[in-house]
C-alpha positions as CSV (number, residue, x, y, z in Angstrom):
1,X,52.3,-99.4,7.9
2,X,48.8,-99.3,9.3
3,X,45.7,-99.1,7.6
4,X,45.2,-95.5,8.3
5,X,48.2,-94.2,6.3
6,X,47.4,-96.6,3.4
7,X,44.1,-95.2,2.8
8,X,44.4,-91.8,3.6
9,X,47.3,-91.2,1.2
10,X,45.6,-91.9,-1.9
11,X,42.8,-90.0,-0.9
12,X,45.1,-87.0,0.1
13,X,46.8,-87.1,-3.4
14,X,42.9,-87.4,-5.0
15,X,42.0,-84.1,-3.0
16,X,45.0,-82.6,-4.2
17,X,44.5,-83.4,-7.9
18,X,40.8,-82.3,-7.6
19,X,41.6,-78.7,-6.4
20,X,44.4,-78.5,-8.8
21,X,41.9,-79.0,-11.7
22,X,41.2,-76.5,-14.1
23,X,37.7,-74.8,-14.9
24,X,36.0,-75.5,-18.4
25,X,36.7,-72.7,-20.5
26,X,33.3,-71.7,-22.2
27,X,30.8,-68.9,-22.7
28,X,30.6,-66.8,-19.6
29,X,27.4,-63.9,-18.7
30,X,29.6,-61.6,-20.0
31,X,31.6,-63.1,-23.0
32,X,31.4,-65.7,-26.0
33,X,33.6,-68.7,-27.3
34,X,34.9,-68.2,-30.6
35,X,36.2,-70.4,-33.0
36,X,37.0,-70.3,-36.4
37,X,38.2,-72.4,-39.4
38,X,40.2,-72.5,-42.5
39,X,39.7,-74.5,-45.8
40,X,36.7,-73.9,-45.3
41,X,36.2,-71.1,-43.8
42,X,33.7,-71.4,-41.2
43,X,33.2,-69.1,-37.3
44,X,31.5,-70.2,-34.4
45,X,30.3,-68.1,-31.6
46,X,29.1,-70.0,-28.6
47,X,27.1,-67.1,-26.4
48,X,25.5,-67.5,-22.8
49,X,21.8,-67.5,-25.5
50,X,22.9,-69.2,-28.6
51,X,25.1,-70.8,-30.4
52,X,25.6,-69.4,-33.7
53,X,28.1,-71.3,-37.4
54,X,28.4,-69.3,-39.7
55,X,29.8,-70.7,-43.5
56,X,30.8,-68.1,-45.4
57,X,31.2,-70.1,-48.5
58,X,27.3,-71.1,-48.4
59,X,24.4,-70.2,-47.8
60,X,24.8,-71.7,-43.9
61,X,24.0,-69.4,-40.6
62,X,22.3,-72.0,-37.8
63,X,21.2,-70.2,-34.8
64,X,20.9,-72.5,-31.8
65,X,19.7,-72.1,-28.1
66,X,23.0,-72.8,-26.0
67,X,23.0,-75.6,-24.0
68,X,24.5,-76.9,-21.0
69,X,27.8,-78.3,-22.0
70,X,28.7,-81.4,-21.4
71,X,32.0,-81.5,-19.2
72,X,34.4,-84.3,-20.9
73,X,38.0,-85.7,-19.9
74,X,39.6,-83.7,-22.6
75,X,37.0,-80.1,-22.7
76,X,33.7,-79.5,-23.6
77,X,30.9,-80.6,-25.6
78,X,27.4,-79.1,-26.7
79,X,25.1,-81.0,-28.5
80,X,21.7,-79.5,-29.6
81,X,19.6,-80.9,-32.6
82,X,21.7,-79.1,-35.9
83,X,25.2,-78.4,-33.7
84,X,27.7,-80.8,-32.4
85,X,30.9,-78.7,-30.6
86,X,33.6,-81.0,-29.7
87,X,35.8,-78.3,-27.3
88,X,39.3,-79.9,-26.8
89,X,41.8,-78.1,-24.8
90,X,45.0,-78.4,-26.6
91,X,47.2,-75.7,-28.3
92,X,45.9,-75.4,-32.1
93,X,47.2,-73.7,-35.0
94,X,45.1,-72.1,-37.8
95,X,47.7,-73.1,-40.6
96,X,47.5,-69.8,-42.2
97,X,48.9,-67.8,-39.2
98,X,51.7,-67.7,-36.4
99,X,48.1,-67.6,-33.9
100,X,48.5,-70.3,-31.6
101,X,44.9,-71.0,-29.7
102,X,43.8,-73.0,-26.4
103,X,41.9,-75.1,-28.3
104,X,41.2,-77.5,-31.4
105,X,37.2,-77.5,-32.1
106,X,35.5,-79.9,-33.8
107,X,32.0,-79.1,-35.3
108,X,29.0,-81.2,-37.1
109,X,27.2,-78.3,-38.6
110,X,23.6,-80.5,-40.3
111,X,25.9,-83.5,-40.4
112,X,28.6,-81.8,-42.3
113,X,32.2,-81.8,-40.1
114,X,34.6,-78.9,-39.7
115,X,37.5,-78.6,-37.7
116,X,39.4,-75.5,-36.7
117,X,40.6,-73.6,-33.3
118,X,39.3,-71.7,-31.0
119,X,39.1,-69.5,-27.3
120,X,37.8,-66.7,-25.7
């Protein structure tokens, strides 16, 4: 075989793989990400502005300025200085429903973890 076909199939099979990839599924102009939680109950609406948590069972509403995502193997993250969203695209269930979502979201709300499921 010569070198040509060696190293031109791998890189065929890499183009391939790269057009085939999905897009990140997160706030759009027109929409928001919402995820919610159970036990505790918790909602989180990631806008093209803010971010906004909401815990019903406190006092807790944080209001952040949205920022870029970060684009990771497994989905998306967002950091900013009182949220951490971990976006992971894999079916999740809300154990208290038949709902099947995209995702499984895990949040740091001021350094206090949730974990739910979420989509648009």
């Amino acid at each position: 075989m010569n070198h040509f076909l060696r190293t031109a199939a791998p890189l065929t099979l890499l183009a391939s793989l790269a057009a085939c990839q999905t897009l990140p599924i997160g706030p759009t102009p027109t929409g928001t990400y919402r995820a919610t939680g159970t036990e505790p109950f918790w909602g989180l609406n990631i806008g093209p502005r803010d971010m906004v948590f909401e815990d019903p069972n406190g006092p807790t509403r944080i209001v952040q300025p949205t920022p870029r995502p970060i684009i990771g193997i497994a989905g998306e993250i967002y950091q900013t200085q009182r949220l951490n969203v971990n976006i992971v695209h894999s079916r999740c269930s809300d154990g208290m429903s038949d709902r099947v979502y995209p995702d499984t979201v895990q949040v740091t709300a001021d350094g206090r973890r949730f974990t739910g499921c979420g989509g648009l």
